[in-house]
N, C-alpha and C positions, 0 to 999 in steps of 0.2 A: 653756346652750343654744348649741349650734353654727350659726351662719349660713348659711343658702342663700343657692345662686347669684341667688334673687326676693330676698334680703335686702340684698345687693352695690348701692350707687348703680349707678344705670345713666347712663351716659354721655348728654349729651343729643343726638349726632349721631349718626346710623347709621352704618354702614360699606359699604352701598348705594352712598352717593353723599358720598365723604367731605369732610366739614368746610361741606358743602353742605345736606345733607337732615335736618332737623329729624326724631327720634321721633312719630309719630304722633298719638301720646296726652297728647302736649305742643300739639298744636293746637284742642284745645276751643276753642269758640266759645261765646263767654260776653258779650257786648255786646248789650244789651238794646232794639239799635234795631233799631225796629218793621219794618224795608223789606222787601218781596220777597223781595230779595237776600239781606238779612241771613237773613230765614228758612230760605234754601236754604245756606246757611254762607257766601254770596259778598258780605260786608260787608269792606271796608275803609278802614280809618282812617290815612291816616299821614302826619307831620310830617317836614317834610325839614330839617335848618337848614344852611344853606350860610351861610360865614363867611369861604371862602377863596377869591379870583379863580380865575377859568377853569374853576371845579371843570365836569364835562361833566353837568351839571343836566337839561340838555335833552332830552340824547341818552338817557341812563339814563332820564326819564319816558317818553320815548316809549315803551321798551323794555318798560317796567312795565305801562301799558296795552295795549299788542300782548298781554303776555304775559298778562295777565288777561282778555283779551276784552273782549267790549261784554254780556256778563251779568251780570259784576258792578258792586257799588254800589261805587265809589272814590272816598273822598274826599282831596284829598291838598292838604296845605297847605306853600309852600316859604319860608320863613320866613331871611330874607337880613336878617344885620346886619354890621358889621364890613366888611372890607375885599369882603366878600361882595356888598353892597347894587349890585355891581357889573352883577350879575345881571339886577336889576327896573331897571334904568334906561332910562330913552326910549332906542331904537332900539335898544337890544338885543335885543329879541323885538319884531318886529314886529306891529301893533294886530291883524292875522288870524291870528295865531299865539296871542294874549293870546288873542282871545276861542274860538278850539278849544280851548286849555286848558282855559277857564272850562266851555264844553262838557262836557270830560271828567272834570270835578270837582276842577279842579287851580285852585287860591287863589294868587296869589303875595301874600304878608306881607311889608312892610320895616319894620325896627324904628325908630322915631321918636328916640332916644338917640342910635343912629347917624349918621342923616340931618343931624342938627345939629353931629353934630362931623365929619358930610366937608363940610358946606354944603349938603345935598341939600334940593331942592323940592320937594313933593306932582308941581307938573308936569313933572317932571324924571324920575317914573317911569312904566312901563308901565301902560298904562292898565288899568285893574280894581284894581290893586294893590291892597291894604289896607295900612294902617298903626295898628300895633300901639306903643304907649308902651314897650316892651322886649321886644327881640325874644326875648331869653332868658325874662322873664318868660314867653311865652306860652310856649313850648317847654314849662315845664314845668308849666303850666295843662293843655294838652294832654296830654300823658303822664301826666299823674295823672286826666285822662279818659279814660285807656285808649288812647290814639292810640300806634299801635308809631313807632320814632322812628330817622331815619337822618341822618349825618350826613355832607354833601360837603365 
């Protein structure tokens, strides 16, 4: 049996918008939360883990919400351990800043393992923070709950 060109792997980027635009038919939506949003395909889930100072966390969120609008459902958890925790600390995101976040479905996470080996204090971070017993632990809690996952 000789092979067609439907039989060839197809590359998973277009050449549309290269190295950028995802195949189509690679974006099934298959996440079985009940919301609105989810139903109309505008669910999303996603873990960010920042581990490295300065990374532009902020700037890249905003950008993400701008760019999804206010129709969809986003939830987006930023998950800072390592030299990262740098991130969720008091006064680095100021307390009206933390809670537009929170607004926009955005969690900041600081891993607890970390916290005690920079010396950090529950009130030492941005207020809403959560804290998680391993920041890594949870990263990959979430990602085997389907959560897409990026990393600054």
């Amino acid at each position: 049996m000789n092979p067609t060109a439907t039989d060839q792997p197809q590359p998973l980027w277009t050449e549309a918008w290269p190295t950028t635009a995802v195949r189509p038919d690679l974006l099934a939506e298959d996440d079985p939360d009940p919301s609105p949003a989810a139903a109309l395909g505008r669910s999303h889930r996603l873990v960010w883990q920042v581990a490295t100072p300065g990374a532009p966390v902020l700037r890249n969120l905003d950008n993400l919400l701008t760019d999804l609008g206010h129709d969809h459902d986003v939830r987006v958890e930023v998950v800072a351990h390592g030299e990262g925790l740098g991130l969720v600390g008091d006064g680095v995101i100021a307390p009206q800043q933390a809670a537009a976040l929170r607004r926009a479905g955005v969690r900041l996470v600081a891993c607890a393992t970390s916290m005690r080996r920079w010396g950090l204090h529950p009130h030492q971070l941005a207020p809403g923070t959560r804290i998680v017993s391993s920041g890594v632990g949870h990263l990959l809690r979430r990602q085997h709950q389907g959560w897409a996952y990026l990393r600054a």
